[in-house]
N, CA, C and O atoms as a DFTB+ gen file, in Angstrom:
320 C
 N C O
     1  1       0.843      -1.169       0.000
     2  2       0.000       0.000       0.000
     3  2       0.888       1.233       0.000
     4  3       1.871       1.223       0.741
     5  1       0.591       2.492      -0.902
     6  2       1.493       3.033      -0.798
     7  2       1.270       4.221       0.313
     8  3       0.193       4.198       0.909
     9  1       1.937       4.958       0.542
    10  2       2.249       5.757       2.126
    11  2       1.880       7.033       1.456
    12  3       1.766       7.264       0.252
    13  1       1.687       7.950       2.661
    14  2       1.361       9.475       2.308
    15  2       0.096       9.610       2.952
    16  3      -0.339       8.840       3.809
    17  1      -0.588      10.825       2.411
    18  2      -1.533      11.817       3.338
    19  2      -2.409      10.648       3.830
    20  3      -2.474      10.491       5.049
    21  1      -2.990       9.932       3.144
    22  2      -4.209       9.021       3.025
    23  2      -3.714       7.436       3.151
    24  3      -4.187       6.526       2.468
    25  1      -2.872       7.309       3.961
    26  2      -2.136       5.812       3.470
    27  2      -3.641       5.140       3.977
    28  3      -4.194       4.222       3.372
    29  1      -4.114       5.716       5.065
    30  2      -5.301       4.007       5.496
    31  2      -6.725       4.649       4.586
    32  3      -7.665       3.907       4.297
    33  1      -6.693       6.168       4.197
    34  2      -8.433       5.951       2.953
    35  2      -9.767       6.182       3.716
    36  3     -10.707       6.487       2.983
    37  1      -9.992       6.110       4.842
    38  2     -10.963       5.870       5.442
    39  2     -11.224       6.512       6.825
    40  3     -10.325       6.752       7.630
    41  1     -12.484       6.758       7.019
    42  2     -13.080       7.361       8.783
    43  2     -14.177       6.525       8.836
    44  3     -14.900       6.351       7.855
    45  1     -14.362       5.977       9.938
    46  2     -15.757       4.899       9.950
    47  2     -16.472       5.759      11.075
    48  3     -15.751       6.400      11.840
    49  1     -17.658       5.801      11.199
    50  2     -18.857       6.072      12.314
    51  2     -19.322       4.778      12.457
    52  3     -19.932       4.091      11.638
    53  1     -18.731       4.341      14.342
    54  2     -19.447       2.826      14.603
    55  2     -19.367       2.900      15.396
    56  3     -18.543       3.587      16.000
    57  1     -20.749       1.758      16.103
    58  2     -21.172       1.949      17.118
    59  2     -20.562       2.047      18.255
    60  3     -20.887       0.865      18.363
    61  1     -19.930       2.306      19.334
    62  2     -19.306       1.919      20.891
    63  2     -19.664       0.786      21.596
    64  3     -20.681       0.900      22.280
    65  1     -19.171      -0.133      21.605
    66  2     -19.821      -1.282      23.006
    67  2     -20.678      -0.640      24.162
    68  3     -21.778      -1.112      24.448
    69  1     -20.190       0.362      24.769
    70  2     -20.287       0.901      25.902
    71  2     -21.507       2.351      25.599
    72  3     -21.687       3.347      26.298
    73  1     -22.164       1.950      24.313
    74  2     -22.801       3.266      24.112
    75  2     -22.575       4.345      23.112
    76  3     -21.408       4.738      23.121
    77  1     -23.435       5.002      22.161
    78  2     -22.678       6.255      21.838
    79  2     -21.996       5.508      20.667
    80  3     -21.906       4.292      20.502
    81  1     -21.451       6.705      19.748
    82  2     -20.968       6.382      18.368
    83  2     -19.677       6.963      17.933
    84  3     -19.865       8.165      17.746
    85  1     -18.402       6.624      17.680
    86  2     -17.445       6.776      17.645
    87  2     -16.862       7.107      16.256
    88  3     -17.418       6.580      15.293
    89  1     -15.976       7.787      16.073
    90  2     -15.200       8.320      14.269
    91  2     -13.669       7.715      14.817
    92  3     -12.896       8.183      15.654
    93  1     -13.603       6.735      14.150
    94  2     -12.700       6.174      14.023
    95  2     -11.599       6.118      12.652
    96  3     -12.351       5.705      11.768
    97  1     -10.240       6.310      12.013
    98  2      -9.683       6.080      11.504
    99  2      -9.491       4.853      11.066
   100  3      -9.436       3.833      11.754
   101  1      -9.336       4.997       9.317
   102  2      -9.563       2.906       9.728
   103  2      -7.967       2.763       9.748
   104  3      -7.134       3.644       9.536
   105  1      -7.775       1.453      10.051
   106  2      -6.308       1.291      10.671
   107  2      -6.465       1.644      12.184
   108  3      -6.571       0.605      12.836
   109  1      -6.500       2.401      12.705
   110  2      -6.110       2.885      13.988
   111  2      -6.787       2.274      15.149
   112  3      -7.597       1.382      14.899
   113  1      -6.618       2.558      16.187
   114  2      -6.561       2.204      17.131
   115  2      -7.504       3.247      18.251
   116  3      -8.323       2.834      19.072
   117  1      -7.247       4.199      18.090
   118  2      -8.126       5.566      18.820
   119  2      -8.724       6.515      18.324
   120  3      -8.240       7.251      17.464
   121  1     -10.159       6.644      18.933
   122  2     -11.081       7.143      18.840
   123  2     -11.015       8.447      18.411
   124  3     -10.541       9.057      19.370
   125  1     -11.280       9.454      17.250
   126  2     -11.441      10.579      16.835
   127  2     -12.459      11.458      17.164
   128  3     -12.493      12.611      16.736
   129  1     -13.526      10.841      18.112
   130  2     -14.693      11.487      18.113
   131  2     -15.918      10.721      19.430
   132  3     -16.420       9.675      19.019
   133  1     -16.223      11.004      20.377
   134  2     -17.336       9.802      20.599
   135  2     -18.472      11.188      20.773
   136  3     -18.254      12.374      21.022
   137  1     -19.861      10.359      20.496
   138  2     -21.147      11.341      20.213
   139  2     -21.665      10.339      21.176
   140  3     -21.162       9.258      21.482
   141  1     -22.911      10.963      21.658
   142  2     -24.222       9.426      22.522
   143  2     -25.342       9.420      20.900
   144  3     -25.962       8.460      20.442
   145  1     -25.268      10.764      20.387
   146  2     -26.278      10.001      18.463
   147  2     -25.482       9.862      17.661
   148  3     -24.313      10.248      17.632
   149  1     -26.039       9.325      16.990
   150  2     -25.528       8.495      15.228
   151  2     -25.403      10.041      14.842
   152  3     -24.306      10.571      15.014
   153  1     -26.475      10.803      14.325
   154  2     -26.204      11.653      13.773
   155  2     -25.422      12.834      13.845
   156  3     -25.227      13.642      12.937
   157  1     -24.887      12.867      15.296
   158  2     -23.777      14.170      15.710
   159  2     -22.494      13.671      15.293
   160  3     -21.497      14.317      14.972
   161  1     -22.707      12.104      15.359
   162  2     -21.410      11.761      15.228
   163  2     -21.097      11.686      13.837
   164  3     -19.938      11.806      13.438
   165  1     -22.486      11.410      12.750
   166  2     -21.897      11.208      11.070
   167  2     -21.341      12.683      10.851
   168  3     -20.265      12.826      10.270
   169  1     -22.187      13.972      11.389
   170  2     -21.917      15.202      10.816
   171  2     -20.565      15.480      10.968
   172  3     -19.843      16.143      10.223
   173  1     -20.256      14.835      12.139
   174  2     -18.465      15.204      12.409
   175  2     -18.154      14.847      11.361
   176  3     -17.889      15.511      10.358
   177  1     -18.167      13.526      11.558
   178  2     -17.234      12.497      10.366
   179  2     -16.864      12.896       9.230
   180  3     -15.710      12.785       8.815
   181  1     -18.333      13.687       8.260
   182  2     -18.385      14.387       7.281
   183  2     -17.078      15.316       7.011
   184  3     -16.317      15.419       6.049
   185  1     -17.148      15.928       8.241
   186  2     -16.424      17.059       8.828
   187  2     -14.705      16.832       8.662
   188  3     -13.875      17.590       8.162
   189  1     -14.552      15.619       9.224
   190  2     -13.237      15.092       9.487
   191  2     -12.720      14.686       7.868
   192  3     -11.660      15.044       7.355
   193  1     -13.797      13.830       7.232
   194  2     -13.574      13.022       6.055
   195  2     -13.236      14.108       4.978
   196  3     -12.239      13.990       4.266
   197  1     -13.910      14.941       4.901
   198  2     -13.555      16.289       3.831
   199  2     -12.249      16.888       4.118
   200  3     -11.480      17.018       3.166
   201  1     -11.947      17.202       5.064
   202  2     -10.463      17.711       5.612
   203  2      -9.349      16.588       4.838
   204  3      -8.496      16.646       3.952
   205  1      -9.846      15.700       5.627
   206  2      -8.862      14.551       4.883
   207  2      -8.701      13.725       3.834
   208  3      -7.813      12.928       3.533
   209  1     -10.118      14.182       3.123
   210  2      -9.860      13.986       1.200
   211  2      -9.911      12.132       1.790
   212  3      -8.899      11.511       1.466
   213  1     -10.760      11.479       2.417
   214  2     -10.860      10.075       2.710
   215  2     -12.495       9.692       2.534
   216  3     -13.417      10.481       2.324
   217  1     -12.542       8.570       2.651
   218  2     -13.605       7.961       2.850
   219  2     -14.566       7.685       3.748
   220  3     -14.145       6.971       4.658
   221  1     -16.048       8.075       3.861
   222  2     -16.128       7.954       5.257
   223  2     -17.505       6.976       5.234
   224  3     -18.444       7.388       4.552
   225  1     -17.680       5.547       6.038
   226  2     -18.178       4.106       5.873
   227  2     -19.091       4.755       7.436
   228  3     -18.709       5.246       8.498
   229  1     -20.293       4.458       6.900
   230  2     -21.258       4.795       8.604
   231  2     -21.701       3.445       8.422
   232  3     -22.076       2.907       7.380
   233  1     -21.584       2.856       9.859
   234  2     -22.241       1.544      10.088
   235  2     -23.144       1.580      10.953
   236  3     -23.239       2.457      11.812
   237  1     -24.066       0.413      10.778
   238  2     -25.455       0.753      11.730
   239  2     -25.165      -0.074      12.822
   240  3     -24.258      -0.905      12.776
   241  1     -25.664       0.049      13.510
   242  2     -26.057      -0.610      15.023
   243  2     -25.303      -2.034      15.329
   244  3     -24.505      -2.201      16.251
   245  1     -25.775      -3.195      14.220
   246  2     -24.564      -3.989      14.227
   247  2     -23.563      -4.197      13.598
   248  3     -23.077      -5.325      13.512
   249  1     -23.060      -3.154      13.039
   250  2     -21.758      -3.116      12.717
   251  2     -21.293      -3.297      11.756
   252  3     -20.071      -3.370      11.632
   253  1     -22.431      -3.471      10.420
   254  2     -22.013      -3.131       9.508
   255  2     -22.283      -1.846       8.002
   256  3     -23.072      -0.905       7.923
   257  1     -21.667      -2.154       7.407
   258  2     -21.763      -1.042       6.666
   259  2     -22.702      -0.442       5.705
   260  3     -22.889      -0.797       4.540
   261  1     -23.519       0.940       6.639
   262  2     -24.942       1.149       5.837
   263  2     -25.035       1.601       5.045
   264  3     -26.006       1.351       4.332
   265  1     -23.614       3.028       4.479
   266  2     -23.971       3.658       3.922
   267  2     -22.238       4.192       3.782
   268  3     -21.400       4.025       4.668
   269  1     -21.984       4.871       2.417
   270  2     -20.586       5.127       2.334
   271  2     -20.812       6.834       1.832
   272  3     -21.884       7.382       1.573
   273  1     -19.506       7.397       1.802
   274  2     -19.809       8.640       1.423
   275  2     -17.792       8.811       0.612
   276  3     -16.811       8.251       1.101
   277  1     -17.784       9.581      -0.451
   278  2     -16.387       9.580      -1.201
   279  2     -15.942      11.467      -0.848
   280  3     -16.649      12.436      -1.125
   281  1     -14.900      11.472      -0.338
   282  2     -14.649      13.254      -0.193
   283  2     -13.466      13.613      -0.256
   284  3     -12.839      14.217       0.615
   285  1     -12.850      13.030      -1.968
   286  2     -12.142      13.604      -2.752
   287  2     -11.250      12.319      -2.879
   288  3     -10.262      12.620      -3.548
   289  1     -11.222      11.207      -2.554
   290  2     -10.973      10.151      -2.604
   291  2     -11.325       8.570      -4.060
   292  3     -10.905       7.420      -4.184
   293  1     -12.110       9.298      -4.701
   294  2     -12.941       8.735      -5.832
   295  2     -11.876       8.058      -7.071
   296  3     -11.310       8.368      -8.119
   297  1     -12.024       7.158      -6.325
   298  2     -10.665       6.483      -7.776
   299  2     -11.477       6.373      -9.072
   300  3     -10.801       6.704     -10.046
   301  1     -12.963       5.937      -9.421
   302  2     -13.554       5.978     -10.662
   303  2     -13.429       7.247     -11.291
   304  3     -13.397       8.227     -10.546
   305  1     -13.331       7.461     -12.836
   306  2     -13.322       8.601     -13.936
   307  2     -14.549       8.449     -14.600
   308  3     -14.599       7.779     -15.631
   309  1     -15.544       8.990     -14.133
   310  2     -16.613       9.135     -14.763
   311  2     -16.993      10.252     -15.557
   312  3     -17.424      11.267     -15.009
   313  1     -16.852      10.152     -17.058
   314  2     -17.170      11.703     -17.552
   315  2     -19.070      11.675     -17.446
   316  3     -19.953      10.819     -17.381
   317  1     -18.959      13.264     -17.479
   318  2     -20.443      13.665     -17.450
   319  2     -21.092      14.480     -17.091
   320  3     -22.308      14.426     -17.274
């Protein structure tokens, strides 16, 4: 994989064991964000994911992936 701004691509919004919804880096290890709603926590994410030209994967409740969003990260060339 190659290295630089974006080496891991990704911010996930998922759920917490303990409650509450977390923005996580994928790769990483620690928490970027914890919210107690889904939705304070996607708006961050948004927030975070645009800054960082990454991807940002919201997962629902069990944990997987509901919905994706691309913010400047878009490897397809679609003319149009």
């Amino acid at each position: 994989m190659a290295k630089g701004k974006n080496a891991s691509g990704t911010h996930h919004v998922v759920p917490n064991p303990d409650g509450g919804w977390d923005i996580c880096r994928g790769g990483g290890s620690r928490s970027s964000g914890h919210f107690d709603n889904k939705q304070d926590a996607v708006d961050r994410g948004r927030q975070i994911s645009r800054n960082a030209d990454t991807e940002l994967k919201i997962h629902n409740r069990d944990g997987r992936i509901g919905q994706s969003d691309s913010h400047g990260n878009d490897p397809r060339n679609i003319k149009g």
